[in-house]
PAMAR-606144 format. One record per atom (N, C-alpha, C, CB): residue number from 1; x, y, z. Coordinates in pm, 1 decimal. Atoms other than C-alpha are relative to their C-alpha. Glycine has a CB too. Layout:
! residues N
    n        px        py        pz
  NUM         X         Y         Z
...
! end
This chain:
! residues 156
    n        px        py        pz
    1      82.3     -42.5    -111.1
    1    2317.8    -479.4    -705.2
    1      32.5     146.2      29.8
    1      23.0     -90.3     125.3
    2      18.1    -122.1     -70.8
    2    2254.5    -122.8    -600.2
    2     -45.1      55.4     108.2
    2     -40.0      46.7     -44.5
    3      33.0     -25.1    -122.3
    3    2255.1      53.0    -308.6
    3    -141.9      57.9      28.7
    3      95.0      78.4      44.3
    4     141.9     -82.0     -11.0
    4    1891.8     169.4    -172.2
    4      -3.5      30.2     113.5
    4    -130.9     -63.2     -31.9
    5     -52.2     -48.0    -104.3
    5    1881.7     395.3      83.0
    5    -163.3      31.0     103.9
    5     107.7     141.4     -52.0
    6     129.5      -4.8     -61.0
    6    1563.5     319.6     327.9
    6       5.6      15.0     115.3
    6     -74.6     -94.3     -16.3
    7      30.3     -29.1    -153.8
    7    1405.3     402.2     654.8
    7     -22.5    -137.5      60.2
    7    -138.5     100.3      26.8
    8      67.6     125.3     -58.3
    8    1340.7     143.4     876.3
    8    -151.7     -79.9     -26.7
    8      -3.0      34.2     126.9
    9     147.8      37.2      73.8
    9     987.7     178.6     796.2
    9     -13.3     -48.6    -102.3
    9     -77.9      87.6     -25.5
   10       5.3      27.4     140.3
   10    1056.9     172.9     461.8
   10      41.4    -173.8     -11.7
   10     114.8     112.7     -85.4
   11     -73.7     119.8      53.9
   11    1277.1    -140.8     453.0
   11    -126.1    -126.1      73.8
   11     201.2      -7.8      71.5
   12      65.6      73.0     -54.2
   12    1035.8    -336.3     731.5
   12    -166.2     -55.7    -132.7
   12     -21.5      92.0     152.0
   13      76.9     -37.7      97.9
   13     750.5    -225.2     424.2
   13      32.9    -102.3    -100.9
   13      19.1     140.7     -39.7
   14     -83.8      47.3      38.7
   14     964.7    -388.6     191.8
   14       3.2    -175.9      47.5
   14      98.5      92.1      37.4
   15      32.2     132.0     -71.8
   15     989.6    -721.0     391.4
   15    -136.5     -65.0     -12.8
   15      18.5      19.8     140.5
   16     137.2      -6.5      19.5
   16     607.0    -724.1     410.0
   16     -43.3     -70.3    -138.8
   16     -41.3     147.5       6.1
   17      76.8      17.2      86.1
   17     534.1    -695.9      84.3
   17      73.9    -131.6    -109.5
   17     -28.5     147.3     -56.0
   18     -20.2     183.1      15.6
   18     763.4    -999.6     -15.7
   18     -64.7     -79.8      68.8
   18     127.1     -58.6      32.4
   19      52.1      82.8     -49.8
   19     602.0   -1185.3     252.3
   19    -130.8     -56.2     -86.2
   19     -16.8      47.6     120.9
   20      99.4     -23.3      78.4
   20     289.8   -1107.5      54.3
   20      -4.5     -36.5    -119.2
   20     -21.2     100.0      -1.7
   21     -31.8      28.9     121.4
   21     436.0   -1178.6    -294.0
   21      -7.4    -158.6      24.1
   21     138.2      68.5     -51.2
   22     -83.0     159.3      19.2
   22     558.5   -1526.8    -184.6
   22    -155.7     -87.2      70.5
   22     206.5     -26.6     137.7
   23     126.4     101.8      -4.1
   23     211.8   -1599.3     -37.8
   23    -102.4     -46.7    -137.3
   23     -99.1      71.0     103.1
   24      29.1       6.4     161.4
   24      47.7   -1509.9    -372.2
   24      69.5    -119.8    -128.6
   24      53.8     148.4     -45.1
   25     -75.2      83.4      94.9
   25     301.1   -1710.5    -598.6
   25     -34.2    -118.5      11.3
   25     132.2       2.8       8.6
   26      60.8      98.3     -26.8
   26     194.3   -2009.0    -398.9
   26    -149.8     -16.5     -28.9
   26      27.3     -13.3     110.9
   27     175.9       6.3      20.3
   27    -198.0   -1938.0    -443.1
   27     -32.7      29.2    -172.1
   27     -91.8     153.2     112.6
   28      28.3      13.8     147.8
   28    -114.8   -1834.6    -861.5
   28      65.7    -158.5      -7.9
   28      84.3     135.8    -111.2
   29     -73.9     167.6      73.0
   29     104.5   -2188.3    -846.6
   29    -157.6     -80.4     -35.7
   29     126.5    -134.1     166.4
   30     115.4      92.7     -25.3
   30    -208.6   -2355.9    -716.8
   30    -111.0       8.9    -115.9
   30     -66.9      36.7     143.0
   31     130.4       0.3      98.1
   31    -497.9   -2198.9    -999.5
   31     102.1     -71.7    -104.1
   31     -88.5     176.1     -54.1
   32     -66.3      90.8     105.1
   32    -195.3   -2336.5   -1266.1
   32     -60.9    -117.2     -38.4
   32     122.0     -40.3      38.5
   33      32.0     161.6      10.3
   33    -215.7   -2662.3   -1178.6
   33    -137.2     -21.0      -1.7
   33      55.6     -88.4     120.3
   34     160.1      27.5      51.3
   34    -622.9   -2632.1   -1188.4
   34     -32.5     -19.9    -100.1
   34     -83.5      78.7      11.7
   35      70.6     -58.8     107.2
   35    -642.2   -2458.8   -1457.9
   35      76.8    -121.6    -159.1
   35      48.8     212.7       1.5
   36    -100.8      46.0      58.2
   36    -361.0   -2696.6   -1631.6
   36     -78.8    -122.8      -8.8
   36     139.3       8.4      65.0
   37      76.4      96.9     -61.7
   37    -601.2   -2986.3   -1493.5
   37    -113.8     -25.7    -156.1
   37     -79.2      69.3     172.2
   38     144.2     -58.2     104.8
   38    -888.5   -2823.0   -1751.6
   38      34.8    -106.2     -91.3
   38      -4.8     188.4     -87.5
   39     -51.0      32.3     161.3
   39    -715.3   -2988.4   -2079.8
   39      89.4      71.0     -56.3
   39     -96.7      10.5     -99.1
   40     -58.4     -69.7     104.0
   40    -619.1   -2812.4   -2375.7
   40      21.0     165.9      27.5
   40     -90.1     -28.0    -121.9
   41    -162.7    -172.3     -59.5
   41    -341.3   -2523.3   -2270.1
   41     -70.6     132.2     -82.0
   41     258.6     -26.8    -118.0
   42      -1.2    -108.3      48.2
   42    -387.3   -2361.6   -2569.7
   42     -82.5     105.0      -1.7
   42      16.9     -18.5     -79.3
   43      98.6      17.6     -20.8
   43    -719.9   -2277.6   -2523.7
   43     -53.3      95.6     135.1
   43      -1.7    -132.7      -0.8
   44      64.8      28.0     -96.5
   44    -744.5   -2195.9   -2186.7
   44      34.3     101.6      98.5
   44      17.9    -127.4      34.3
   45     -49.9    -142.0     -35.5
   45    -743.6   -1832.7   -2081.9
   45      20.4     -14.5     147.2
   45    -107.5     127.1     -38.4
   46     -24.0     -41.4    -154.8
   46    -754.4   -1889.1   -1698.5
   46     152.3     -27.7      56.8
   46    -107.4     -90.9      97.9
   47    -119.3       1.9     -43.4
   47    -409.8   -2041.3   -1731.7
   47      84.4      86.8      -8.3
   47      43.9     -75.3     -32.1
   48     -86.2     -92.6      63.4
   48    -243.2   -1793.6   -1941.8
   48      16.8     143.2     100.0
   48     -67.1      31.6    -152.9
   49      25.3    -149.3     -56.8
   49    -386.7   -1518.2   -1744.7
   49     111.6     -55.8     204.6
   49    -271.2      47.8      10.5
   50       1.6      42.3     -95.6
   50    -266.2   -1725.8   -1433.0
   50     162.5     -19.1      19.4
   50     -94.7    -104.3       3.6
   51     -95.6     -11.6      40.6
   51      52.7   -1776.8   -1571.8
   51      72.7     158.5     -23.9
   51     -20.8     -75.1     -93.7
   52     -52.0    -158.1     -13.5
   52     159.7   -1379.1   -1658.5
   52     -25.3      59.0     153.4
   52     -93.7     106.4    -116.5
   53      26.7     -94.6    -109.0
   53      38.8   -1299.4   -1308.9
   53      97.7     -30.1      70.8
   53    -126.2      -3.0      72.9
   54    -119.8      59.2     -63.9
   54     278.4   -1534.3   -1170.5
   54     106.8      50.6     -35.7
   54      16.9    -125.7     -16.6
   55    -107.0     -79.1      13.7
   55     547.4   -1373.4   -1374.0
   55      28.0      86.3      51.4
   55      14.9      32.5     -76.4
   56      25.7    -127.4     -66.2
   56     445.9   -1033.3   -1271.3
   56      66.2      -6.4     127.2
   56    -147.3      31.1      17.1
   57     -33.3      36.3    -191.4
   57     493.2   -1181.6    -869.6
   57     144.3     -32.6     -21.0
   57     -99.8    -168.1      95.9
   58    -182.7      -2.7      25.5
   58     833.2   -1334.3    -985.9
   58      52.7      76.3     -23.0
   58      64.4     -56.5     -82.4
   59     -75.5    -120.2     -24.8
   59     961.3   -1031.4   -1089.7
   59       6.9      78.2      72.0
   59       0.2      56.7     -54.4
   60       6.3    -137.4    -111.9
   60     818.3    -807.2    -835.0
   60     127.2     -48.1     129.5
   60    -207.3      16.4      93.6
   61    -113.4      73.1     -53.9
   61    1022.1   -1056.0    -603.2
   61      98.3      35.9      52.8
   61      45.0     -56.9     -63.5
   62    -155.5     -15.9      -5.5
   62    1334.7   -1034.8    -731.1
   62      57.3     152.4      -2.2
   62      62.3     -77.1    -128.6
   63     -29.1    -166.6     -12.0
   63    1330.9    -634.0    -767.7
   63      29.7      -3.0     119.6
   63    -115.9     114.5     -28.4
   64     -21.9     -59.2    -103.7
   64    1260.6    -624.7    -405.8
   64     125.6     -76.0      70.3
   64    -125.6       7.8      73.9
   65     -57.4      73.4    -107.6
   65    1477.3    -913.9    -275.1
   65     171.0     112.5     -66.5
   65     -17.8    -231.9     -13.6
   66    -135.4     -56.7      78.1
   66    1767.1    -691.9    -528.7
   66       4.5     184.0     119.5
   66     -48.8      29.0    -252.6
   67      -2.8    -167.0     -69.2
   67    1667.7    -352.3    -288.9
   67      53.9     -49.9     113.8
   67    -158.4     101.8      31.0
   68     -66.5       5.1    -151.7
   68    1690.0    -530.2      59.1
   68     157.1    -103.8     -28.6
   68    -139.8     -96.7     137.4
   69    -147.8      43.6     -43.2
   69    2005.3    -689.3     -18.4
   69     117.9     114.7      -9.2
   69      46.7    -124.4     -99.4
   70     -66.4    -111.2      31.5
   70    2168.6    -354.7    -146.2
   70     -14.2     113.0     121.3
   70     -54.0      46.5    -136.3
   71      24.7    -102.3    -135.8
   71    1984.5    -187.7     179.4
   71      90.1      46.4      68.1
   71     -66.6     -48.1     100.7
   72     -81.7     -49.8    -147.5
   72    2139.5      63.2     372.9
   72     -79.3      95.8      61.6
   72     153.7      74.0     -18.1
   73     100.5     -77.7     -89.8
   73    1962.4     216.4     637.9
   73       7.1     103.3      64.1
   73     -35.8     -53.0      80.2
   74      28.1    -185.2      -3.4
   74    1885.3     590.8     671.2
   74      77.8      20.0     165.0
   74    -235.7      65.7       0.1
   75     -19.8     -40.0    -134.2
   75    1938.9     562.6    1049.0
   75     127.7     -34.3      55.3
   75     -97.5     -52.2      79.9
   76    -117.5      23.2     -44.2
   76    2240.3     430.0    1047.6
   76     146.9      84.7      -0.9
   76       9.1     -97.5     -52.1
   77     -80.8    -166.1      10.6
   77    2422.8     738.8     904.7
   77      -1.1     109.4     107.9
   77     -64.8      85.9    -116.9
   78      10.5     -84.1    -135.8
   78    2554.3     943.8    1155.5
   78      88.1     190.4     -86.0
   78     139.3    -119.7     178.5
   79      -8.0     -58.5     106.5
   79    2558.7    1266.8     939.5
   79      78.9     119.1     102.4
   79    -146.9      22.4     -94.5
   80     -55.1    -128.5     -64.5
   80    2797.5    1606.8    1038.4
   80    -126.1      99.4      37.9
   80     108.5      78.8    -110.1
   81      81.3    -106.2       8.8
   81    2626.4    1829.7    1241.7
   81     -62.4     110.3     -70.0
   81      25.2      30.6      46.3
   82      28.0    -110.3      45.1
   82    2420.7    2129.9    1080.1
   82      11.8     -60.8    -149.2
   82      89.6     123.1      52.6
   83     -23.4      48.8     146.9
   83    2505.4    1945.5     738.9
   83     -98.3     -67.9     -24.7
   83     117.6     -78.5     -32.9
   84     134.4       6.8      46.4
   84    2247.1    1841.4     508.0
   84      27.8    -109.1     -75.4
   84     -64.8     121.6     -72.1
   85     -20.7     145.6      -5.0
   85    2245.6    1446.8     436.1
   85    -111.6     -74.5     -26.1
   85      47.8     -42.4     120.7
   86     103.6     107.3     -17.4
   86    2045.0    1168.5     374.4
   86     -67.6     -49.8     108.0
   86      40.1     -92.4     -36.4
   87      85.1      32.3    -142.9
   87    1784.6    1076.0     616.6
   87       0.2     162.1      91.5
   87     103.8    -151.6     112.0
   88      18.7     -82.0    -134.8
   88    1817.2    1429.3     783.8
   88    -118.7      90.7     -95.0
   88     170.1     101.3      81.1
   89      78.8    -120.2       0.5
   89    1539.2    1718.2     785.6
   89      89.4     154.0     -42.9
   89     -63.6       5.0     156.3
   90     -75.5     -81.0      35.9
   90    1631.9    2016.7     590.4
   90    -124.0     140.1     -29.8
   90      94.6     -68.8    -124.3
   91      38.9    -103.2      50.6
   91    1475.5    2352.5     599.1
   91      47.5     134.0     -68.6
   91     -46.0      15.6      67.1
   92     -72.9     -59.3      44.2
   92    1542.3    2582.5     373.2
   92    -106.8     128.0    -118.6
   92     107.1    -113.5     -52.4
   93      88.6    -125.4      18.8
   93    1404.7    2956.3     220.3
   93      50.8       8.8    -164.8
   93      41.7     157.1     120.2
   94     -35.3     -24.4     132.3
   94    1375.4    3037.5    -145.6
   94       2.2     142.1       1.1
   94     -90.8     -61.0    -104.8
   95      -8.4    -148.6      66.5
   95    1414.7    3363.6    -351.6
   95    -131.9      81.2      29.1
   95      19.3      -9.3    -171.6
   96     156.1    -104.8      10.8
   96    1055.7    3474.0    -282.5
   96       4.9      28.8     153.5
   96    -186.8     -95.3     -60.0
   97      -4.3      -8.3    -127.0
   97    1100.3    3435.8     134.5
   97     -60.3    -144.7      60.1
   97     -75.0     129.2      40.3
   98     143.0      62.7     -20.9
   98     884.2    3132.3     129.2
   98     123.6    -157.7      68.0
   98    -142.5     -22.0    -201.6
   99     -81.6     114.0     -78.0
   99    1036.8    2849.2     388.9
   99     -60.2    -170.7     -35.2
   99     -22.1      38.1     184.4
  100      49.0     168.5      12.4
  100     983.4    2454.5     323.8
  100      80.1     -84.1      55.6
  100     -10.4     -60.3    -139.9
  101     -99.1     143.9     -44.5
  101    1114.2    2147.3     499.2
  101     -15.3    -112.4     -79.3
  101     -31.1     -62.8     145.8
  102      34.6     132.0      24.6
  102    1208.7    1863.5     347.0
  102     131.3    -108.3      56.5
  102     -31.6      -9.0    -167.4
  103     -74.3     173.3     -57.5
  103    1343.1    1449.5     431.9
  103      74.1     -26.1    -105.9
  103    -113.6    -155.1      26.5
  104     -77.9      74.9      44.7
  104    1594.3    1372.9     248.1
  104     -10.2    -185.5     -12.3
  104      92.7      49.5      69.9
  105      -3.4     145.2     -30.1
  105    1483.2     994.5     167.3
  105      54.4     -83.8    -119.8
  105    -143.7     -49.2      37.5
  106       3.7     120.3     124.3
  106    1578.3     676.9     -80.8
  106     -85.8      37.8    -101.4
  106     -54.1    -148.8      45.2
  107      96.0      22.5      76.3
  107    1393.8     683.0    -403.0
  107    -107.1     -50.2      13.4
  107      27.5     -40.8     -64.7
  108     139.8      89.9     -17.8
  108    1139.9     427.8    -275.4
  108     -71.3      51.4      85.3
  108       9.2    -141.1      43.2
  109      73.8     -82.4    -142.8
  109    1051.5     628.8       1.0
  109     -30.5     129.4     -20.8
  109      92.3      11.1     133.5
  110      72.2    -152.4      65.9
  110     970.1     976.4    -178.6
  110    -121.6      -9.4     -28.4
  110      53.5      57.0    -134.2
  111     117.5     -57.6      42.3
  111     678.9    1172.0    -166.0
  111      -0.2     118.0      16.3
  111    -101.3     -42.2      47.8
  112     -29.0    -141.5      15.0
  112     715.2    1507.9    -251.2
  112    -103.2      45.6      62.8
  112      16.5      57.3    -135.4
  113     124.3     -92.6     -53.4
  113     322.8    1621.4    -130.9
  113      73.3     -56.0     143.1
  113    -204.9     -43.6     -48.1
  114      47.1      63.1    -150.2
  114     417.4    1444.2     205.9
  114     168.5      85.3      45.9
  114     -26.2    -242.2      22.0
  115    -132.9     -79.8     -21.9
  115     792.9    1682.0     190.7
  115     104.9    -114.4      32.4
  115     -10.9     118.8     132.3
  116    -140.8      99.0      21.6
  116    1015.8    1366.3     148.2
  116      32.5     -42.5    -140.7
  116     -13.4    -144.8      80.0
  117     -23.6      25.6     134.4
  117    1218.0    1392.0    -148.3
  117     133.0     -99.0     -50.4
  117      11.5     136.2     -55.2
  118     -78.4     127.1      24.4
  118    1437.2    1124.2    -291.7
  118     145.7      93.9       8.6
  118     -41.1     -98.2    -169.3
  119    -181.1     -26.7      -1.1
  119    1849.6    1196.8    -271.1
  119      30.9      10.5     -81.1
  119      99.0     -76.3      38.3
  120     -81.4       3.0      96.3
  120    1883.6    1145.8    -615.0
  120     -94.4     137.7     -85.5
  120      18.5    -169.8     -72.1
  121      -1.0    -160.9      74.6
  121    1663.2    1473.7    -715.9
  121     102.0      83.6     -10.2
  121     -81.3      90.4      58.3
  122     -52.6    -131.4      16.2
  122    1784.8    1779.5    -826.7
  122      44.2      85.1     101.5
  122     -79.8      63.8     -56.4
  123       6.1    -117.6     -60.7
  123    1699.0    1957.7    -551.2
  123      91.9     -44.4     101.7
  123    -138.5      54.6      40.9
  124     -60.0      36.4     -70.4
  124    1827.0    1718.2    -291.4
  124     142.6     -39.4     -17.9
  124     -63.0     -64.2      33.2
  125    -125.4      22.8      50.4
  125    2137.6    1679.4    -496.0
  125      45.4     149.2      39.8
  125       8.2     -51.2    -165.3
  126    -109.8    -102.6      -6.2
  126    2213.3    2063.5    -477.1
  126      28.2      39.6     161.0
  126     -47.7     138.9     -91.9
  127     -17.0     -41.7    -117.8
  127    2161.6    2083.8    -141.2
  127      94.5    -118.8     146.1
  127    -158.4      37.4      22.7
  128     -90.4     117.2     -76.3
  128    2356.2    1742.5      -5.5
  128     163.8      48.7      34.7
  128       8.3    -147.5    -113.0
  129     -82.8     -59.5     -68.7
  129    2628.6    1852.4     215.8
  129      40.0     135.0      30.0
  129      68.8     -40.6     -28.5
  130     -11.1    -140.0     -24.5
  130    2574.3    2211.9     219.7
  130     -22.7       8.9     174.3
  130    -122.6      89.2     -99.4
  131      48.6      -6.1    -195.2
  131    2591.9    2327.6     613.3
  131     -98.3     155.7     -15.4
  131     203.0      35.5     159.7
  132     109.9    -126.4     -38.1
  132    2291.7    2582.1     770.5
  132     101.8     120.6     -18.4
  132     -77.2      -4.3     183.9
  133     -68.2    -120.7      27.6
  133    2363.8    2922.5     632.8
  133      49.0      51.4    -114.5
  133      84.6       3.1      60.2
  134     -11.6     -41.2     132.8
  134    2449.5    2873.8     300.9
  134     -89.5      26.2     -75.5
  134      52.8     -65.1     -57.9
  135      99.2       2.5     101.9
  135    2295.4    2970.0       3.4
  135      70.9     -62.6    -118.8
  135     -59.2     143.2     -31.0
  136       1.2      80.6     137.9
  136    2283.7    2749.4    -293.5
  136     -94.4      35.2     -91.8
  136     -21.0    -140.0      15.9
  137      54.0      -6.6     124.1
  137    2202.1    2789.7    -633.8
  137     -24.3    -136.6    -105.8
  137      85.1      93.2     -57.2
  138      86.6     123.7       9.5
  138    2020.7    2489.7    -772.4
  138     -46.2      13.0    -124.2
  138    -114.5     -17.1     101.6
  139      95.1       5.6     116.5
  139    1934.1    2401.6   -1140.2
  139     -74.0    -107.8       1.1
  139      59.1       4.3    -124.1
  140     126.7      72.1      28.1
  140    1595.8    2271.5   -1175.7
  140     -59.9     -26.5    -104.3
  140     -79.1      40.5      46.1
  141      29.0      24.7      98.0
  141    1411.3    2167.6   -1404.0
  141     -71.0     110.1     -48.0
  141     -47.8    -106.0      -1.0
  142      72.6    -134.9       2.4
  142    1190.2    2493.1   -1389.3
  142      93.1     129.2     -35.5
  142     -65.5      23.1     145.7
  143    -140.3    -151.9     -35.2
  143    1512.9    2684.6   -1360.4
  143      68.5      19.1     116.5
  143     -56.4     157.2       1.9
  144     -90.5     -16.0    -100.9
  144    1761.9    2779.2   -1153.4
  144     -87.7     105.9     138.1
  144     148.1      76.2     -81.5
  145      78.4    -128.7    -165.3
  145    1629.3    2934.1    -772.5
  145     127.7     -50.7      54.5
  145    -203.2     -47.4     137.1
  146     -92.5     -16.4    -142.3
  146    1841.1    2990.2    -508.5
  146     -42.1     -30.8     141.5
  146      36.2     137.2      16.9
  147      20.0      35.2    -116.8
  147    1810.1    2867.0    -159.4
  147      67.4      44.6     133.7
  147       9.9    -105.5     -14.6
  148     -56.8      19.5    -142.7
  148    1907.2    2943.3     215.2
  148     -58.3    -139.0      45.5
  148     -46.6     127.6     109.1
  149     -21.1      93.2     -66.3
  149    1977.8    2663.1     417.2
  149     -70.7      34.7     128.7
  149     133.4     -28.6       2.2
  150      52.9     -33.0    -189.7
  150    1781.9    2723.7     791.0
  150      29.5     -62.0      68.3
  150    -127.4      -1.4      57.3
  151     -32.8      84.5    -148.7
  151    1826.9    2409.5     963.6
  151       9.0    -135.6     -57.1
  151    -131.8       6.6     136.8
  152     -54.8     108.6      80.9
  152    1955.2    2088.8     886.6
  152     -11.6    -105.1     101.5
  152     151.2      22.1     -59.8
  153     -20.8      58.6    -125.4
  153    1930.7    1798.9    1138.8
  153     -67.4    -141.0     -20.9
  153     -61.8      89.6     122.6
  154      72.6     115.2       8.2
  154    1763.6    1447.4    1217.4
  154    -150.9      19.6     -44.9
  154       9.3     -64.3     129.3
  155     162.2      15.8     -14.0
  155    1427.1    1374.8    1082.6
  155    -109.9     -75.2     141.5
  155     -25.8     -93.1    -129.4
  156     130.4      18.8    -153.5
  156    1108.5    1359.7    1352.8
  156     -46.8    -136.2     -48.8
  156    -176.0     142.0      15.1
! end
């Protein structure tokens, strides 16, 4: 089991969409046994197809039930002031002048257009525990840029 590092939102999300899985699994059990009803198995594409979907749901499942048991929750970190952490808001200036904020979030919870980038990037790797004021130098995949730190703090 591995740790996954979610928002409340995220993890409540998460909950959900098992709820959702485990209703499904019950409604592919049910075409089975219809389709199982038909006759001859071999034959009998609505099972097969009815059957892999069910797998599909069983695995999706157990991925998620393997995230919320590993869950640890963003909000529960109580991160050093001015220091730049998981779950906190981080703005910070590149080599050209050009300022961007981003969320520090879990993998499952990244979206780079929406400025929440996972913990285990690059970027959020070079900049995890740096305090406001530094500058870091950061290899990317593009190449190395450099960064100021501006402000570091809880996400809104």
């Amino acid at each position: 089991m591995t740790e996954t590092f979610l928002t409340r939102a995220g993890y409540e999300k998460l909950r959900q969409e098992i709820e959702d899985l485990k209703k499904r699994k019950v409604q592919l059990s049910h075409d089975i046994a219809e389709a199982r009803e038909k006759g001859d198995l071999s034959e009998n594409a609505e099972y097969h197809s009815a059957k892999d979907k069910l797998a599909e749901v069983l695995g999706r499942i157990n991925i998620i039930q393997d995230k919320l048991q590993g869950a640890k929750l963003i909000e529960e970190f109580k991160p050093p002031k001015d220091t730049v952490s998981i779950g906190c808001a981080v703005t910070v200036q590149d080599e050209d002048g050009d300022e961007t904020t981003y969320t520090l979030v879990g993998a499952d919870e990244s979206d780079p257009a929406e400025g929440r980038i996972s913990v285990y990037s690059p970027l959020a790797q070079g900049l995890l525990h740096k305090k406001v004021g530094e500058k870091v130098s950061i290899e990317l995949p593009a190449g190395t840029r450099v960064f100021t730190i501006l402000k570091a703090g809880p996400s809104q």
